[in-house]
Backbone as CSV, one residue per row, in Angstrom:
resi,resn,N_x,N_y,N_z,CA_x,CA_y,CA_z,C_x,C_y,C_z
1,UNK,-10.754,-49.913,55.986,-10.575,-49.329,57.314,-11.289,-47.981,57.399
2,UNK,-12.210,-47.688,58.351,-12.419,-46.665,58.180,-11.788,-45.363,59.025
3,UNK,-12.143,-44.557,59.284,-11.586,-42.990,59.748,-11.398,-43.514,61.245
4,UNK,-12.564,-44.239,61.771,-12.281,-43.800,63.330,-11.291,-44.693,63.732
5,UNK,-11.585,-46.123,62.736,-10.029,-47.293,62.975,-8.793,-46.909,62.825
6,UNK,-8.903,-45.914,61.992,-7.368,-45.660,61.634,-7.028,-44.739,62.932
7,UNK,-7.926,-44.048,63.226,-7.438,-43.260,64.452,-7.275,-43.715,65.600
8,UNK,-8.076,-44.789,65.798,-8.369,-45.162,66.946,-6.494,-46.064,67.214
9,UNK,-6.173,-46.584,65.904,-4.741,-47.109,65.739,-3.579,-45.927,66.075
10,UNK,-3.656,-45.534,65.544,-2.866,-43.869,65.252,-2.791,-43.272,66.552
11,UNK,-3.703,-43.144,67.389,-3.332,-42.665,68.968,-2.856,-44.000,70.175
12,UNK,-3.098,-45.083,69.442,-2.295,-46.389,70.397,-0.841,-46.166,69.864
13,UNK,-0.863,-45.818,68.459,0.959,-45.611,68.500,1.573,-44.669,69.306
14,UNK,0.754,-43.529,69.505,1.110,-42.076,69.725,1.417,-42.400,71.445
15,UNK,0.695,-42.775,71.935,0.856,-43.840,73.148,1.201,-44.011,73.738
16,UNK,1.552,-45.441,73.035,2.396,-46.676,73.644,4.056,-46.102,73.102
17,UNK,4.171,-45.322,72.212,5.894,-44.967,72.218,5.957,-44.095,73.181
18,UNK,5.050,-42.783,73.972,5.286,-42.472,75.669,5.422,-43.306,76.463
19,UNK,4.620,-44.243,76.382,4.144,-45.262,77.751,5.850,-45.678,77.915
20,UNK,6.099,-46.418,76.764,7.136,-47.065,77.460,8.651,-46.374,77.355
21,UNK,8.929,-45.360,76.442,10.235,-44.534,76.893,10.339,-44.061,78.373
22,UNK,8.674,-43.970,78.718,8.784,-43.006,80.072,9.108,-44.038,81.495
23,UNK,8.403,-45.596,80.315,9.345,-46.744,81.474,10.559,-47.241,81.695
24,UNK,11.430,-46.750,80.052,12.147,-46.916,80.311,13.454,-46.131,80.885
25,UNK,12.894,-45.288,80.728,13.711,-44.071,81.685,13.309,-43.932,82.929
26,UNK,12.269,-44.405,83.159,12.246,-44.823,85.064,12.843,-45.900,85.870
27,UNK,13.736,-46.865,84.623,14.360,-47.956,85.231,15.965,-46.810,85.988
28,UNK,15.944,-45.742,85.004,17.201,-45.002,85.441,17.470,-44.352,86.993
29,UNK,15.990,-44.076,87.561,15.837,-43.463,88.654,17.078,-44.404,89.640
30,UNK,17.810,-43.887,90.325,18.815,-44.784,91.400,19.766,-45.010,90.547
31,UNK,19.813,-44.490,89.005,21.240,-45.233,88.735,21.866,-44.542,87.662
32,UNK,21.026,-43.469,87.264,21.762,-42.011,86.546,23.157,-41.912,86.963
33,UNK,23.947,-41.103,86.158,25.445,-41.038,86.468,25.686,-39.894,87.494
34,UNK,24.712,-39.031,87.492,24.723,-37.470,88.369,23.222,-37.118,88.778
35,UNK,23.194,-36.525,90.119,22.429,-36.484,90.974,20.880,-35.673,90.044
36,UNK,21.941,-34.665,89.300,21.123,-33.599,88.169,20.502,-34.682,87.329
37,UNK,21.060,-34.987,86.420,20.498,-36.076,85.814,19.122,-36.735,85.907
38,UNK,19.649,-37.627,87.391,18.545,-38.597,87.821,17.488,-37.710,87.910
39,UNK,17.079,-36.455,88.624,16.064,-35.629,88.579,15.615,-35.336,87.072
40,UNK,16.502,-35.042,86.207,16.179,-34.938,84.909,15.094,-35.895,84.203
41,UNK,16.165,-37.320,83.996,15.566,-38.149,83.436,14.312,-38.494,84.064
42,UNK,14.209,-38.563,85.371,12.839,-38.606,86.357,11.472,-37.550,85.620
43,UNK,11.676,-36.655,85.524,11.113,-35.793,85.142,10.815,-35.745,83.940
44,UNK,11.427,-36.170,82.771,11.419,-36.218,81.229,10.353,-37.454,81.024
45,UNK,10.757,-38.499,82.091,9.543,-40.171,82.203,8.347,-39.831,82.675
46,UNK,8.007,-38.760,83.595,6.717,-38.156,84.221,6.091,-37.426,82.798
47,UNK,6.363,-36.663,82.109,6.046,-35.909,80.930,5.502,-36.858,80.171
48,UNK,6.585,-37.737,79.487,6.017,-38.992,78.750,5.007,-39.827,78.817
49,UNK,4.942,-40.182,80.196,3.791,-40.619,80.926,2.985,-39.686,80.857
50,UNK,2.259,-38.762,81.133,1.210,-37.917,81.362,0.947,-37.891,79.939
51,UNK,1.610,-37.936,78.754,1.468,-37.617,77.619,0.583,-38.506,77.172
52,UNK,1.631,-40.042,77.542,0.945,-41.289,77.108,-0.540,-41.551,77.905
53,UNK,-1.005,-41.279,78.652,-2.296,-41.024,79.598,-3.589,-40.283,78.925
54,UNK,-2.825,-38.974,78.014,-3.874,-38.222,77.398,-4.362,-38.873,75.825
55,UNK,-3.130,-39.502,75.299,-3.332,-40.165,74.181,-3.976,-41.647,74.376
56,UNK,-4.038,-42.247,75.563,-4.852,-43.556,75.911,-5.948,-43.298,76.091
57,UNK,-6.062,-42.212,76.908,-7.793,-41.651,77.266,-8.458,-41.447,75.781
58,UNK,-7.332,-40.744,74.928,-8.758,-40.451,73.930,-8.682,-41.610,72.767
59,UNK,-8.006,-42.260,72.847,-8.057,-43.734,71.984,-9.004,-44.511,72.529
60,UNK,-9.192,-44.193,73.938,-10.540,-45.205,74.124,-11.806,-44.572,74.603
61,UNK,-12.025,-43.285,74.200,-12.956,-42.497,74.036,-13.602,-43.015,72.455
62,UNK,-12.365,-42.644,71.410,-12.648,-43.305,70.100,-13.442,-44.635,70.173
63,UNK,-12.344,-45.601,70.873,-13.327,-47.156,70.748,-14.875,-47.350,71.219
64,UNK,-14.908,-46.527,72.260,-16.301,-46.326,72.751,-17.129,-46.047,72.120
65,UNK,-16.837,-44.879,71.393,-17.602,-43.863,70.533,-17.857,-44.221,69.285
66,UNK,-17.115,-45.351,68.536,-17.157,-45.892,67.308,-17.480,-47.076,67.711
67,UNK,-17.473,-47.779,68.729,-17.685,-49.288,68.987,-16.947,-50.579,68.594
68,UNK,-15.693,-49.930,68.598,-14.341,-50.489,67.512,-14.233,-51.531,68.631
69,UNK,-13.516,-52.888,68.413,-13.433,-53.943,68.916,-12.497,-53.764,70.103
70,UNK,-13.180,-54.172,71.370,-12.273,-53.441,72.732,-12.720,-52.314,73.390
71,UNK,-14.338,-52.026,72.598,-15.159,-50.663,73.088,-15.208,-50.664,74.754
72,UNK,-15.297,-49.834,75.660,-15.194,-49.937,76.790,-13.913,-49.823,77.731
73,UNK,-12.740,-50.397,77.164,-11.635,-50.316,78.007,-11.045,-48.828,78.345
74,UNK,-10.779,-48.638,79.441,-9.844,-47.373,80.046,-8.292,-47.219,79.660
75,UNK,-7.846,-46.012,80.078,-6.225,-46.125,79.625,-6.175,-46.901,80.240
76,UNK,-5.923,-47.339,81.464,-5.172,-48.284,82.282,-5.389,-49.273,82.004
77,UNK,-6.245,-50.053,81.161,-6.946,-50.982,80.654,-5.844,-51.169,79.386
78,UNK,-5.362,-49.715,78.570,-5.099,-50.001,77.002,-3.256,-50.118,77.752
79,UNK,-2.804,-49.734,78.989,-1.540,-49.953,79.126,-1.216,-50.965,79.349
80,UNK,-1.948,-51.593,80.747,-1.623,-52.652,81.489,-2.366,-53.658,81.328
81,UNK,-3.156,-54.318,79.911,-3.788,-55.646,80.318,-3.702,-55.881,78.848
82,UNK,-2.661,-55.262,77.680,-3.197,-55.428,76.098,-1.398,-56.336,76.100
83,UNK,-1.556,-57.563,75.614,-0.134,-58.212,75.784,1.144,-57.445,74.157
84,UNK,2.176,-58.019,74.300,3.027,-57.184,72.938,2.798,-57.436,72.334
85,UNK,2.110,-58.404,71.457,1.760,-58.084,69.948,0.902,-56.980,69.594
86,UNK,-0.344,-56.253,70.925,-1.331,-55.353,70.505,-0.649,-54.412,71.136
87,UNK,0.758,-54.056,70.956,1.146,-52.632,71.774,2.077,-52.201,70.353
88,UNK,1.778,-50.805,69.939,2.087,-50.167,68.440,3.718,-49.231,68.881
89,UNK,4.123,-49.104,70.075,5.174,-48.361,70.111,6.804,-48.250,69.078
90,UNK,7.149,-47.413,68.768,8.280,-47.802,68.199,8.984,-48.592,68.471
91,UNK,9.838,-49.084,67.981,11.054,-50.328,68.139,12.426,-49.345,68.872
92,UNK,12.569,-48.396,68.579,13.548,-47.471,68.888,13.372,-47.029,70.747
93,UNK,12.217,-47.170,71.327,11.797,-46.277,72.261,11.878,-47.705,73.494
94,UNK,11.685,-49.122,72.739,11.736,-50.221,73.923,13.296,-50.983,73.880
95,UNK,14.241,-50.728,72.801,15.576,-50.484,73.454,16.149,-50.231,74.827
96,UNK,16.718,-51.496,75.024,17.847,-50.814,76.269,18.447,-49.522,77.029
97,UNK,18.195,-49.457,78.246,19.537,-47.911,78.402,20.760,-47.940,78.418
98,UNK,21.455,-49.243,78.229,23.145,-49.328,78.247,23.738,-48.156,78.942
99,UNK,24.673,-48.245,78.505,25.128,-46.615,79.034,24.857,-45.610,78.813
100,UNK,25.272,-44.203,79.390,24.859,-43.420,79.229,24.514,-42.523,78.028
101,UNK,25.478,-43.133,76.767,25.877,-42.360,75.380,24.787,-42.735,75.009
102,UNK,24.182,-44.185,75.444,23.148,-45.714,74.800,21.821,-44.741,74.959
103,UNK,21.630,-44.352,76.036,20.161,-43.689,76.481,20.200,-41.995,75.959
104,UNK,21.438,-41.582,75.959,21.147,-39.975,75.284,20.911,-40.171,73.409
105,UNK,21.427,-41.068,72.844,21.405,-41.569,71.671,19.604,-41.674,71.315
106,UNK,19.485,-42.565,71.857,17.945,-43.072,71.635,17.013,-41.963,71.634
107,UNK,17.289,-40.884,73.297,16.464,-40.237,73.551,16.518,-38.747,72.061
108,UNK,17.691,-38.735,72.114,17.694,-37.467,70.944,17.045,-37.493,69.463
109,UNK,17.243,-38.723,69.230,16.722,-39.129,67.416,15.031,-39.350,68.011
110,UNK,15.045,-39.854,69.064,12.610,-39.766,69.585,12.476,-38.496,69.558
111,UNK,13.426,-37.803,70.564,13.237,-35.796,70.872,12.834,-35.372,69.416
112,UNK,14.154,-35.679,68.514,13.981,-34.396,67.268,12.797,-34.744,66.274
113,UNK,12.107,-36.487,66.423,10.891,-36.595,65.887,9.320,-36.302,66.493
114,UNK,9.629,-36.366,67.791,8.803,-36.158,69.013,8.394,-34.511,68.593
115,UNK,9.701,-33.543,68.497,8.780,-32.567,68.532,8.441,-32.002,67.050
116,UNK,8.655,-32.439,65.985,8.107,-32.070,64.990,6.705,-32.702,64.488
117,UNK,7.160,-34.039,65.350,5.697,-34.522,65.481,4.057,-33.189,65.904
118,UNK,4.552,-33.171,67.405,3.875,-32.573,67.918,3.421,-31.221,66.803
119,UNK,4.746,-30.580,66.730,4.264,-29.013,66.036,3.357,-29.677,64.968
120,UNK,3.538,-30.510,64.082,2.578,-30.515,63.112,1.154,-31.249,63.252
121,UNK,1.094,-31.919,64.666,-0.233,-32.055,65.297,-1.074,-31.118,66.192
122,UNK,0.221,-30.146,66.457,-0.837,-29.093,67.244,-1.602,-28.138,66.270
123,UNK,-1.539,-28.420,64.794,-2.337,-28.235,63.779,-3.835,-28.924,63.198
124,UNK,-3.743,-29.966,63.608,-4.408,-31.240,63.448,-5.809,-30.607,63.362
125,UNK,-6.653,-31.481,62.327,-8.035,-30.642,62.369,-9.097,-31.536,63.402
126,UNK,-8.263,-32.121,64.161,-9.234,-32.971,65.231,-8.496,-32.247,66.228
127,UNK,-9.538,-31.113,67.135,-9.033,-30.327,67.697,-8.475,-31.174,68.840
128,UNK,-9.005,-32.171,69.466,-8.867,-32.838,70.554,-6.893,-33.456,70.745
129,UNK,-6.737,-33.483,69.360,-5.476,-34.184,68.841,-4.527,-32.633,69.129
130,UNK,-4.994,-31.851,68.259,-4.377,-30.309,68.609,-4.011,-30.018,70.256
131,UNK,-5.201,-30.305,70.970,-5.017,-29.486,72.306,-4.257,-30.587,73.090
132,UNK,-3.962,-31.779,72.693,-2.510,-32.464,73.492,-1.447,-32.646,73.078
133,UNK,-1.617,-32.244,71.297,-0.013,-32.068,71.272,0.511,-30.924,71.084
134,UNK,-0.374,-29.906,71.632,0.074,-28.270,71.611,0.540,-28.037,73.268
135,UNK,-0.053,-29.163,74.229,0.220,-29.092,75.891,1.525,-29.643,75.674
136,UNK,1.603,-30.769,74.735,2.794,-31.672,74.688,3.860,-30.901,74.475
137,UNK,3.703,-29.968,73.213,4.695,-29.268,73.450,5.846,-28.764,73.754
138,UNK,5.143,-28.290,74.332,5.934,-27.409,75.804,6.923,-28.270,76.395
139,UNK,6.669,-29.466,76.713,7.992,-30.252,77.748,8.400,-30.409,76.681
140,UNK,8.122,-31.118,75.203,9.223,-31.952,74.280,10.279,-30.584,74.257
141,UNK,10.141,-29.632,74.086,10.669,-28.392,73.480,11.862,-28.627,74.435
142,UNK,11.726,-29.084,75.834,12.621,-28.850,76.767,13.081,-30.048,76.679
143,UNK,12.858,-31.331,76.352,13.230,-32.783,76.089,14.664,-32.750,75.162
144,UNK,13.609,-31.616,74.076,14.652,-31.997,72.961,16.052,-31.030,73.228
145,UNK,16.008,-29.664,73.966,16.807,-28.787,74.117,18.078,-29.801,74.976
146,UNK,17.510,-30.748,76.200,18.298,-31.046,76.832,19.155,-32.271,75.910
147,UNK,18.457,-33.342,75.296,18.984,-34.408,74.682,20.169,-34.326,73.743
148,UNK,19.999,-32.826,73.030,20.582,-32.249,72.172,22.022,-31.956,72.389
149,UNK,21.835,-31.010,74.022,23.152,-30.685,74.237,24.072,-31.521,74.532
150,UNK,23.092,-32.666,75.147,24.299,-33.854,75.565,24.890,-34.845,74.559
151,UNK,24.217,-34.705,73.195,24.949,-35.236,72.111,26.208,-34.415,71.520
152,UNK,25.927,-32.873,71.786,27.196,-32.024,71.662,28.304,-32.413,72.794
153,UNK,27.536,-32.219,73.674,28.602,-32.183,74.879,29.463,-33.585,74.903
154,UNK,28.919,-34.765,74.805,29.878,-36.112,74.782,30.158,-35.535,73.640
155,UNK,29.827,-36.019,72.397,30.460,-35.914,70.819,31.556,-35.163,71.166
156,UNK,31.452,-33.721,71.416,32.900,-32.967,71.219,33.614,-32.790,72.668
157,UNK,33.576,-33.826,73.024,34.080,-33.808,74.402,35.230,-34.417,74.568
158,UNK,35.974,-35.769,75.294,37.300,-36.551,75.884,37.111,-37.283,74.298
159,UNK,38.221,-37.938,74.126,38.489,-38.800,73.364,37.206,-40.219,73.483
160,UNK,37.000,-40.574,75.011,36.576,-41.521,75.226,34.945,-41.172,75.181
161,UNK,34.617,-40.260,75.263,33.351,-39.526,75.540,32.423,-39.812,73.495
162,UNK,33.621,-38.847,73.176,33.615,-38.980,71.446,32.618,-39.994,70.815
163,UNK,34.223,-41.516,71.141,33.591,-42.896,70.800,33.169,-43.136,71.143
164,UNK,32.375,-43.171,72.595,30.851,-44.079,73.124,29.628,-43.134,72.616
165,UNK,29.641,-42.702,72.138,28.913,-41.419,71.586,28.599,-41.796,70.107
166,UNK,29.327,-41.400,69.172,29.743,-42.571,67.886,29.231,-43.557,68.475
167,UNK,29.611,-44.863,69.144,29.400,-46.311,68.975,27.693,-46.264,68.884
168,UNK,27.412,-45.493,70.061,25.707,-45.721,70.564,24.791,-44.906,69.362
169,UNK,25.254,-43.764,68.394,24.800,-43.853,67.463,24.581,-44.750,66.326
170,UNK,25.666,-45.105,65.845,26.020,-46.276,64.910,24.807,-47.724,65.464
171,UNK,24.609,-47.774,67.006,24.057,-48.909,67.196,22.828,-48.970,67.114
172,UNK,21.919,-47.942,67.415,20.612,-47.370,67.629,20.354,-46.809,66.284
173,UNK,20.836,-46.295,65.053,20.639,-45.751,64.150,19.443,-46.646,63.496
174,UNK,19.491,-48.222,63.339,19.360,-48.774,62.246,17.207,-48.700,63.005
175,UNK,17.093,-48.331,63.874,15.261,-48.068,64.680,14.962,-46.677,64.396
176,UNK,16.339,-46.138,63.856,15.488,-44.797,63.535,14.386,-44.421,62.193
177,UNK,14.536,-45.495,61.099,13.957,-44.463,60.149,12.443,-45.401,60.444
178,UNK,12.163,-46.499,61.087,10.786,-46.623,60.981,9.978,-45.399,61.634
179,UNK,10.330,-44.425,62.167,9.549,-42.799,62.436,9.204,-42.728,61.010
180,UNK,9.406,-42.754,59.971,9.093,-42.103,59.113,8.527,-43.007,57.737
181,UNK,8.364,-44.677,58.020,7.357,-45.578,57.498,6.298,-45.886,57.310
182,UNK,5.550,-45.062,56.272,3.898,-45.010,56.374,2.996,-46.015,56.222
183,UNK,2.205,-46.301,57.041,1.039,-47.356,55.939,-0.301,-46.688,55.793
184,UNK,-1.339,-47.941,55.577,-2.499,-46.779,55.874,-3.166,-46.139,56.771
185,UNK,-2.727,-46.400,57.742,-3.514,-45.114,58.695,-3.194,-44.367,58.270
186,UNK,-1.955,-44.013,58.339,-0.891,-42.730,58.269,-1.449,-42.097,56.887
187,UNK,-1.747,-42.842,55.994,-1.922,-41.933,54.311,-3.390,-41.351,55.105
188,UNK,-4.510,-41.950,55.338,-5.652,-41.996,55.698,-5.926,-40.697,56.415
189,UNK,-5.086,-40.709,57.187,-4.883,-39.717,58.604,-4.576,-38.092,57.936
190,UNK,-3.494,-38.588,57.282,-2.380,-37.579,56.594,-3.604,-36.883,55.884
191,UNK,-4.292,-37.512,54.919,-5.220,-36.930,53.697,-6.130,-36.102,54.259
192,UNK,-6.513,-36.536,55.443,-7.956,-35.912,56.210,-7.409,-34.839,56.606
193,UNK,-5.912,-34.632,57.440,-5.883,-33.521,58.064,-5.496,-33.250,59.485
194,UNK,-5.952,-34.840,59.701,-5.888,-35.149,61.037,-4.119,-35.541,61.427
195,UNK,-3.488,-36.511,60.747,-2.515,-36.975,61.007,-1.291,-36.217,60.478
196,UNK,-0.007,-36.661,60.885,1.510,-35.800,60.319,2.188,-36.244,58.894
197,UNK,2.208,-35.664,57.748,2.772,-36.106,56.741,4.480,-36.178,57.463
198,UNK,4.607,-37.371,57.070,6.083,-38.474,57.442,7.040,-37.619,56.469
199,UNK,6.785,-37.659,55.274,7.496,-37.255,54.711,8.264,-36.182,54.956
200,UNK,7.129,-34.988,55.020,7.541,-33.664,55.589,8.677,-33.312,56.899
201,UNK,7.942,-34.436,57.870,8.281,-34.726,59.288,10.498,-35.443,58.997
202,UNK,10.278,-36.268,58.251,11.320,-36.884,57.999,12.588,-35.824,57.401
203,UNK,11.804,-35.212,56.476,13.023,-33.835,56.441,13.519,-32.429,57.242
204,UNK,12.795,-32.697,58.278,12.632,-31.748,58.754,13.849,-32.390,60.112
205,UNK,13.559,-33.526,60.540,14.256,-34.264,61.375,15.396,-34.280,60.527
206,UNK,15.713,-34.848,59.183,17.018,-35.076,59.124,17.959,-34.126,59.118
207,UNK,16.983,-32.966,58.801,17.995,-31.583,58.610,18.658,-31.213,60.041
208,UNK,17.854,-31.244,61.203,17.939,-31.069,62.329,19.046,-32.276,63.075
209,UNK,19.175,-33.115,62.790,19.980,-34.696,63.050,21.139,-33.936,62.790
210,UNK,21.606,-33.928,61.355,22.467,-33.363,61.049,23.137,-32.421,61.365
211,UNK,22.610,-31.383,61.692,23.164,-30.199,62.124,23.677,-30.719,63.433
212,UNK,23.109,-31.089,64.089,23.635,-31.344,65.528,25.206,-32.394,65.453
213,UNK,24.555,-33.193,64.921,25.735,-34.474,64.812,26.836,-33.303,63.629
214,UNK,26.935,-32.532,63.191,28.192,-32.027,62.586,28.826,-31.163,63.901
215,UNK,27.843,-30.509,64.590,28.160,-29.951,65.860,29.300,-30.183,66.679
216,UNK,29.005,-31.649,66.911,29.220,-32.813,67.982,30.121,-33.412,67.237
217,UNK,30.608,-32.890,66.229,32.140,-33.730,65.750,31.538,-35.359,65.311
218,UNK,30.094,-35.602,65.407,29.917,-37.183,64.742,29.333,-37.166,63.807
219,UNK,30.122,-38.376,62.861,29.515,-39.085,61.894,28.172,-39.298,61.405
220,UNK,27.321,-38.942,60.922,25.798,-39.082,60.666,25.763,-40.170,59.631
221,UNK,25.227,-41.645,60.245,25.096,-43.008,59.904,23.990,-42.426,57.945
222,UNK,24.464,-43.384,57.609,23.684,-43.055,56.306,22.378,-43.414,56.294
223,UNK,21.762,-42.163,55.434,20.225,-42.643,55.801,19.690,-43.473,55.092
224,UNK,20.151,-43.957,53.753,20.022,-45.119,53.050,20.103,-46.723,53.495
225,UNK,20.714,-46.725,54.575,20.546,-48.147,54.987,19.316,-48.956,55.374
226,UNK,19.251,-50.520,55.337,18.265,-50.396,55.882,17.838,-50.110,57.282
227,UNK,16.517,-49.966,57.329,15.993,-49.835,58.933,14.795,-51.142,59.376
228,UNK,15.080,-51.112,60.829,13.906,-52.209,61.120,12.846,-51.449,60.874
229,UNK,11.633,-52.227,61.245,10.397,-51.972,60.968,9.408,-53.476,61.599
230,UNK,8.094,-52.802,61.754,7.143,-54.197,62.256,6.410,-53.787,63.372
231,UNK,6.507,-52.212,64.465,5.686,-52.123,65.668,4.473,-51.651,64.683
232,UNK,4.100,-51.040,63.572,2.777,-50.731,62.924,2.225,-52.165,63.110
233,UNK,2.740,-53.389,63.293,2.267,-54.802,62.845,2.057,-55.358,64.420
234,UNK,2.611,-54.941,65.124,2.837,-55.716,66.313,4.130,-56.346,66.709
235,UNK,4.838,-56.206,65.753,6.140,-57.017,65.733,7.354,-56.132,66.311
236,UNK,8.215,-56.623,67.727,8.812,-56.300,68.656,9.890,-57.116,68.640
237,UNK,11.278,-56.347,69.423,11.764,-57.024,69.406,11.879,-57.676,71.186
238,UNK,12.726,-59.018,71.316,12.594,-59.005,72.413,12.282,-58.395,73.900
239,UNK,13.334,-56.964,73.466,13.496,-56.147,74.876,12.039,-55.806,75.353
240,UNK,10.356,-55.837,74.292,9.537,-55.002,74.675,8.506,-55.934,75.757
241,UNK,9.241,-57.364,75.734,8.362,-58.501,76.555,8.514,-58.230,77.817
242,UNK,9.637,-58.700,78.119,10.629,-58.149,79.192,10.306,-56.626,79.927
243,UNK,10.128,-55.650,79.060,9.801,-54.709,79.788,8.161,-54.360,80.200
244,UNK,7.052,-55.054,79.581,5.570,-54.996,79.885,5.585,-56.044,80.931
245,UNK,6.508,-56.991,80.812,5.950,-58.177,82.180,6.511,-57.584,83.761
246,UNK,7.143,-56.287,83.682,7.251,-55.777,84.854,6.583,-54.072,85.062
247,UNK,6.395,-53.856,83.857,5.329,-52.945,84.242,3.860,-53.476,84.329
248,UNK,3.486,-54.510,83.854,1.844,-54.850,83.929,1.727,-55.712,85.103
249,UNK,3.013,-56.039,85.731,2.708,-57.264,86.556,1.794,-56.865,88.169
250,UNK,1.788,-55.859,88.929,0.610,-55.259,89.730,-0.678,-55.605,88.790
251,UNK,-1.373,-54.859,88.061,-2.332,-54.468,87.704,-2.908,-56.496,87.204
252,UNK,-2.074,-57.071,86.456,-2.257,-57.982,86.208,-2.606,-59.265,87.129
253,UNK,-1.441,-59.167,88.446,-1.622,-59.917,89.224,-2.992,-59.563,90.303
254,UNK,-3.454,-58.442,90.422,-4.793,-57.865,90.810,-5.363,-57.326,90.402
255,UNK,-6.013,-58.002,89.145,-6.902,-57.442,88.170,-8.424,-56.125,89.024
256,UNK,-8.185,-55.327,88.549,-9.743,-54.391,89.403,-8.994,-53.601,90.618
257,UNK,-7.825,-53.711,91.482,-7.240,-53.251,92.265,-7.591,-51.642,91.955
258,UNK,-7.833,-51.481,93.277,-7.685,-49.339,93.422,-6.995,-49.337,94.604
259,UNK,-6.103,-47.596,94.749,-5.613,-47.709,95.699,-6.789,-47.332,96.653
């Protein structure tokens, strides 16, 4: 594999785990629990999106530029016309929103990797990689501030607040540690300079997990268990079909459409 494949892989992950948290937190719009909220989560899916936009553009700047198989296609091209086996997003991020504990759960364990991600890419010696996840930033910083409190706030909150809080950790836990499953891009990436050592990234998150969840009066699931794994491969679980056949279905059903 060479440098520009691995990258050219490495920013479809970086991606497609915006693309679709930011869809799936736009299914919330109309049905948030509080008026604040819905503006919230609205706003947190716009970020994601814009994010996922800058990381599609330059993944297919790469393919162009290296002539990697698929040379030519646009973001809108790498969102809406590549079916789920060629979409790299986490397994954690195309999960359900269940309830409300279900969607602050998910969103907090992406937040606290999301932004250590970033800090250690706004280092990146591919400046291009630097100057979007140093813009990126800035909102995760506020992503993660908000996700955070609301794991305190249910956790040490009603009795009932507590356990749906607990449950939706315990349920979502087992998508968290593929964040931190390397193959070779990632060594490839990592060595050059360009990409985030996992390792590093992984302690840095768990220290941060922790602290919060002792906060919040919850249980911190053991990190020894196993975890899924398989979006580096293509491999999804159901929920991610289901959710591309209604975001691609415009673009698909009128292929070339402008407004």
């Amino acid at each position: 594999m060479t440098q520009n494949q691995a990258l050219f892989e490495y920013l479809l992950r970086l991606g497609d785990s915006d693309m679709v948290l930011g869809q799936r937190l736009c299914e919330l719009v109309g049905n948030a629990p509080a008026l604040e909220e819905e503006m919230a989560i609205g706003n947190v899916a716009l970020d994601l999106i814009g994010q996922a936009r800058s990381w599609l553009t330059l993944a297919a700047e790469v393919a162009s530029a290296a002539e990697i198989e698929g040379a030519g296609r646009s973001a809108d091209d790498l969102a809406f016309t590549r079916d789920e086996r060629a979409y790299r997003n986490l397994l954690l991020v195309e999960q359900a929103n269940g309830n409300f504990a279900d969607t602050m759960a998910r969103q907090y364990l992406f937040d606290a990797w999301h932004f250590h991600l970033l800090s250690a890419l706004s280092h990146s010696a591919d400046e291009r990689i630097a100057a979007i996840a140093a813009k990126g930033l800035k909102e995760v910083t506020y992503h993660l501030r908000r996700s955070s409190a609301w794991i305190k706030r249910l956790g040490d909150g009603t009795d009932e607040s507590h356990a749906k809080m607990q449950e939706a950790l315990d349920e979502i836990w087992t998508y968290s540690g593929e964040m931190f499953i390397g193959d070779e891009v990632d060594t490839l990436l990592s060595e050059a300079g360009i990409g985030a050592d996992l390792a590093a990234l992984h302690n840095l998150w768990k220290a941060d997990v922790q602290a919060v969840f002792a906060e919040a009066t919850l249980t911190c699931p053991s990190m020894d268990e196993y975890m899924q794994r398989g979006s580096k491969k293509g491999l999804h679980t159901e929920q991610l079909g289901f959710l591309l056949a209604e975001m691609q279905f415009l673009p698909r059903a009128y292929p070339g459409a402008s407004w």
